[in-house]
ZAKE-364527 format. One record per residue (C-alpha): residue number from 1; x, y, z. Coordinates in Angstrom, 3 decimals, padded with zeros to 6 digits. Layout:
ZAKE-364527
resi_east_north_up
NUM_X_Y_Z
...
This chain:
ZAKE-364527
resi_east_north_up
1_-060.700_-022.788_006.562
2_-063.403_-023.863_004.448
3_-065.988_-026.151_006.563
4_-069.514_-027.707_005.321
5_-071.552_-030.451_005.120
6_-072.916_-033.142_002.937
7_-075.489_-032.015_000.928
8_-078.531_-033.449_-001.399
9_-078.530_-033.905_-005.065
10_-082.313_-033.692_-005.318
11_-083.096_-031.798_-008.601
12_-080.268_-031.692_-009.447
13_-076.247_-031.691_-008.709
14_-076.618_-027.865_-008.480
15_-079.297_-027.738_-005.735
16_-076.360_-029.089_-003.449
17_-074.913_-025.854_-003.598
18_-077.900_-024.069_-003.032
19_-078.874_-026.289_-000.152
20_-074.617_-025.794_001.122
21_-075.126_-021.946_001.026
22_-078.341_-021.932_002.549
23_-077.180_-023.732_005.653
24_-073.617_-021.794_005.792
25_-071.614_-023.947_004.223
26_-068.016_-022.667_002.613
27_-067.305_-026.198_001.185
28_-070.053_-028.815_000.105
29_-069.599_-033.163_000.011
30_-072.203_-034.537_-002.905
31_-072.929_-038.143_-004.490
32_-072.958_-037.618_-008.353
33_-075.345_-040.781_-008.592
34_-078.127_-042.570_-006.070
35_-076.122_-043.920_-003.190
36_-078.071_-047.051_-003.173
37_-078.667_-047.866_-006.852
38_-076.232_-049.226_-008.952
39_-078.605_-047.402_-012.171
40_-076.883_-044.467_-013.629
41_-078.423_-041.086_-014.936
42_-076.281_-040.027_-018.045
43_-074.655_-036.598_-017.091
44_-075.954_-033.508_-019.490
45_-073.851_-030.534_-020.168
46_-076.653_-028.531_-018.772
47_-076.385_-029.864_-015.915
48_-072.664_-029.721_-015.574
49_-072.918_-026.367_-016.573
50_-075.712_-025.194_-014.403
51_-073.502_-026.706_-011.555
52_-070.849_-024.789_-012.370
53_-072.542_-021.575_-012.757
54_-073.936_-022.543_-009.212
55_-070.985_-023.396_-007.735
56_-069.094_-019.559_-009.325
57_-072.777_-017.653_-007.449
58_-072.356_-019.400_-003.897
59_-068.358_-019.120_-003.785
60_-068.381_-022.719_-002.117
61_-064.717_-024.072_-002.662
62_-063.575_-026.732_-002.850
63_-066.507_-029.588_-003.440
64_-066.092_-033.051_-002.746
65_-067.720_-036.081_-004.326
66_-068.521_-039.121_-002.706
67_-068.424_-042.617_-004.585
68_-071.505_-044.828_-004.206
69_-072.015_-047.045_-001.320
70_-072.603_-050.117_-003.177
71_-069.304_-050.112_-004.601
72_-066.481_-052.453_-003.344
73_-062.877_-052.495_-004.928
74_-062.466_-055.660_-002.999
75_-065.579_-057.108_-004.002
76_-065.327_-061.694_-004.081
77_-068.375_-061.703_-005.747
78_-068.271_-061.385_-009.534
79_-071.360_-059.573_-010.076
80_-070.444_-057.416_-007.547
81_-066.693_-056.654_-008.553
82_-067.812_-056.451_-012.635
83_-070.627_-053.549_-011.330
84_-068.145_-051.894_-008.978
85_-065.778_-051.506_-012.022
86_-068.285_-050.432_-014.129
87_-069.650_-047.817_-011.985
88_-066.493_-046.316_-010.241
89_-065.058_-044.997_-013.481
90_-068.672_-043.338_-014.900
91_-068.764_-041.598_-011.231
92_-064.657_-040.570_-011.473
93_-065.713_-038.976_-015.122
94_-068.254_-037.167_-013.706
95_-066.827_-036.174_-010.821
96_-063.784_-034.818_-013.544
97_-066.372_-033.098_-015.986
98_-068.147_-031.215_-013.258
99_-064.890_-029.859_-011.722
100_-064.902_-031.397_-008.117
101_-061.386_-031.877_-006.927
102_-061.641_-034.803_-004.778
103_-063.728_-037.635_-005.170
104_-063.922_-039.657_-001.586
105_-063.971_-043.680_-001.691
106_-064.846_-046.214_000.898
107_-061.896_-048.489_-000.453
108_-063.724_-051.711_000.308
109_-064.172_-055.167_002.054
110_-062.666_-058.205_002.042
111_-065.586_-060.382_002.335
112_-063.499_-063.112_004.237
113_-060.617_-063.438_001.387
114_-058.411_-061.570_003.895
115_-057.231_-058.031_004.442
116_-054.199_-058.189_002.156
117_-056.096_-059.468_-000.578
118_-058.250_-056.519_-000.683
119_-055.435_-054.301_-000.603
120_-054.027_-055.534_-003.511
121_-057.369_-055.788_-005.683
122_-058.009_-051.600_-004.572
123_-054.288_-050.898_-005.812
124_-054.527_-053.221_-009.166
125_-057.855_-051.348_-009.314
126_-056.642_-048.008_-008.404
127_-053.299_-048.161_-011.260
128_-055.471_-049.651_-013.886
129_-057.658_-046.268_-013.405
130_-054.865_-044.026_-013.738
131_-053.817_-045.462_-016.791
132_-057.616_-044.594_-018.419
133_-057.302_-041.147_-016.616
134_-054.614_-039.051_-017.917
135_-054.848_-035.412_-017.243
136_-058.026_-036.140_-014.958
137_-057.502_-033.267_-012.115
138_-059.621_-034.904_-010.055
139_-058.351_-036.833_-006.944
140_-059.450_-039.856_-005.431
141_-058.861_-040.070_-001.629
142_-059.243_-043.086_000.698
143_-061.262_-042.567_003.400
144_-060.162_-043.985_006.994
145_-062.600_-046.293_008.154
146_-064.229_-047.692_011.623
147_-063.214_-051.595_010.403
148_-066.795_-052.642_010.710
149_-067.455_-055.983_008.853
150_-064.406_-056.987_006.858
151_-064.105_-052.965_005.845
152_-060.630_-052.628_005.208
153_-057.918_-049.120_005.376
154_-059.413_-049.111_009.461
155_-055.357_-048.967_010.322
156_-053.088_-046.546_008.939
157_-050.649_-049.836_007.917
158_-053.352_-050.111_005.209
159_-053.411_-046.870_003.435
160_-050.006_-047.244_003.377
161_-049.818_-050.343_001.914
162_-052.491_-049.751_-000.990
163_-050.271_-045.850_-001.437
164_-046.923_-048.196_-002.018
165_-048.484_-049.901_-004.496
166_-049.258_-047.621_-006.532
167_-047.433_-046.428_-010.066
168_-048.860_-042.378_-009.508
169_-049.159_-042.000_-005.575
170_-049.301_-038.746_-005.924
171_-052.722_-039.002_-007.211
172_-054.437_-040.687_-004.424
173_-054.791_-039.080_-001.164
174_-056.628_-039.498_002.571
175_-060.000_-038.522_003.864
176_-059.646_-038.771_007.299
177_-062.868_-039.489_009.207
178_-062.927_-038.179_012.985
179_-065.754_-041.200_014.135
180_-063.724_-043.904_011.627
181_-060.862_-043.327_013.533
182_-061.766_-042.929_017.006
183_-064.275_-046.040_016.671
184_-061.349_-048.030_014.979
185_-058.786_-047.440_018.221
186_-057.431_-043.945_016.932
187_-057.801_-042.124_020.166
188_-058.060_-037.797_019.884
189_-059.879_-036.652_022.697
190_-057.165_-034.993_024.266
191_-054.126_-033.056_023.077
192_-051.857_-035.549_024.052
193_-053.686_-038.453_022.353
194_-054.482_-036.189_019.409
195_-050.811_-035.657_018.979
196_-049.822_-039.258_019.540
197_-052.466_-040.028_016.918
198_-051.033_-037.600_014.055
199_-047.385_-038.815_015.240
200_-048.361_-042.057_013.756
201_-050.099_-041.053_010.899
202_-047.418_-039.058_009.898
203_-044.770_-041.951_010.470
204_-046.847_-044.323_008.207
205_-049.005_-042.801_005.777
206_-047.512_-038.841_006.112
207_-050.313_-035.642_006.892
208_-049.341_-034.206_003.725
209_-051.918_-036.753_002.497
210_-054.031_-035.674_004.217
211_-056.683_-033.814_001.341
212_-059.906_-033.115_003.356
213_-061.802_-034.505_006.497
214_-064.852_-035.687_007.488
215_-066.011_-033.881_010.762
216_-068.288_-036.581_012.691
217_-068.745_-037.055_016.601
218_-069.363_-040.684_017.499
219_-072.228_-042.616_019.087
220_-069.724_-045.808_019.029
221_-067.421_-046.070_022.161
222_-063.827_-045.852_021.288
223_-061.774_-049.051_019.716
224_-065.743_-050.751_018.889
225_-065.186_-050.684_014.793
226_-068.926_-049.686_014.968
227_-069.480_-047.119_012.289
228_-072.685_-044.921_013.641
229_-071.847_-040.475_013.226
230_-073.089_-038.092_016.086
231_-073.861_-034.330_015.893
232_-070.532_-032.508_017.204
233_-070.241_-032.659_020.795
234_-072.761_-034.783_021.612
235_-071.077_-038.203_020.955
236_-068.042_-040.157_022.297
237_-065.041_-037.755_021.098
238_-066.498_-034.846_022.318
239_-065.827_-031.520_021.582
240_-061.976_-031.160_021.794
241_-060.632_-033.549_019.413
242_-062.537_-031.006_016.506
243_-061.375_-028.019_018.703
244_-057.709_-029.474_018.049
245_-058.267_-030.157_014.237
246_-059.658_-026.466_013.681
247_-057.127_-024.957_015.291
248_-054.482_-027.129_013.800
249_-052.352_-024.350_011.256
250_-051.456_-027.940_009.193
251_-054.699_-028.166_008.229
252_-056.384_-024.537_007.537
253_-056.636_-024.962_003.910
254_-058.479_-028.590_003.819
255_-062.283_-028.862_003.515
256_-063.943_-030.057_006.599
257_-067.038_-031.767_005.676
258_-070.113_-032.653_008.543
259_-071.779_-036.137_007.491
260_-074.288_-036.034_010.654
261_-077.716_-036.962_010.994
262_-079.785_-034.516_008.854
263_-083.028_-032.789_010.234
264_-084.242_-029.529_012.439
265_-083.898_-028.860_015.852
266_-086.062_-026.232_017.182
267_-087.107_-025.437_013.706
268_-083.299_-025.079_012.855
269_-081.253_-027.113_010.106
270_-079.204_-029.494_012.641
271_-076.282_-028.807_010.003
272_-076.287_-024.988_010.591
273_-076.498_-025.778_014.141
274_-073.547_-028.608_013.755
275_-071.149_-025.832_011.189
276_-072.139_-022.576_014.277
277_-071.022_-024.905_016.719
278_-067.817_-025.867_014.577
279_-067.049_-022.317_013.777
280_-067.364_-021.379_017.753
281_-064.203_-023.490_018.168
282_-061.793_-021.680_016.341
283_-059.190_-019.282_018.027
């Protein structure tokens, strides 16, 4: 069961490997650009190369990219929408060229056009990128969400919608996002809830979409739509809920990726201290 943590371009896409090992990670979650910039550093094959040499030394299987932050399928605003298509596809072909099999989207926001507006404009989006793509191996996966703002795909409804719309379904899959979930009315703090919880997903979206996870406790209360990670354990959800995932045979061959708060604790990484903690939870 691989399980890791986000980790930090700085110097270079390889040092996220580096930085994954270092800390005990089996699986790593990188951007492939600044998160905050819409500027773009053209991709060198010495650095796609170094990456993968990297990435064959530290063993760390499977990687996951994650798109940009400014970027918003559903964008209203023209500048906004002509930058998110300009960016998602140079971030999907290097996502492709380095060899990272999933590449993790926040699908977007309706910015007061309504939620089945933006569904549409992701799917329109999402088919005319598969068309450009052929043969790409990487896959793009929706991530749940908490609903905060006018952040759509915070039900299950809506992944299902934008998956029926598309012409290759099979290419598109679900990040599923433990503090999304639980903040967006998703409740699985107990086995009985967690079950309940899957139930559903399973009725409208189906777990075998299910391509990787994003392990985060919660410092929003349940059903807020407040988006704000925890360190395992120490938030709202508790421990049990990633007890029940770990443990979960469905799921043993899925990355499980920490995006908590980075830093030390007692002169220890807080993400080796998050992954031990993890890793004390499985049977």
């Amino acid at each position: 069961m691989p399980i890791g943590a986000h980790m930090s371009i700085i110097g270079g896409f390889d040092q996220a490997l580096l930085r994954g090992k270092e800390v005990g990670c089996e699986t790593v979650q990188l951007f492939v650009k600044s998160n905050m910039q819409w500027k773009v550093t053209p991709l060198t094959e010495e650095a796609v190369e170094q990456f993968k040499e990297n990435r064959s030394e530290t063993g760390i299987s499977p990687c996951v990219a994650h798109l940009s932050y400014l970027v918003n399928l559903a964008a209203t605003d023209p500048k906004t929408r002509t930058r998110s298509h300009e960016t998602f596809p140079i971030e999907h072909d290097y996502t492709e060229r380095l060899g990272i099999e999933y590449l993790v989207i926040h699908p977007g926001a309706h910015m007061g056009a309504g939620e089945e507006a933006a569904l549409k404009k992701i799917a329109r989006f999402l088919n005319q990128t598969h068309k450009k793509t052929k043969g790409y191996k990487t896959q793009i996966l929706l991530e749940t969400t908490a609903g905060q703002g006018t952040y759509v795909c915070y039900t299950f409804e809506h992944l299902a919608r934008i998956l029926d719309m598309l012409d290759e379904p099979e290419r598109v899959g679900v990040c599923y996002d433990t503090s999304h979930t639980f903040a967006a009315g998703y409740d699985i703090r107990t086995e009985s809830a967690y079950r309940k919880t899957l139930r559903e997903f399973n009725r409208t979206v189906g777990l075998k979409r299910i391509k990787a996870f994003h392990f985060n406790d919660s410092k929003a209360d349940f059903d807020t739509h407040v988006d704000r990670h925890e360190h395992i354990g120490r938030g709202h959800l508790g421990l049990e809920p990633f007890r029940l995932l770990l443990n979960d045979r469905r799921f043993k061959r899925l990355p499980m990726i920490l995006e908590t708060p980075k830093g030390e604790e007692k002169g220890e990484s807080l993400d080796a201290i998050n992954l031990r903690t993890l890793r004390s939870l499985i049977k």
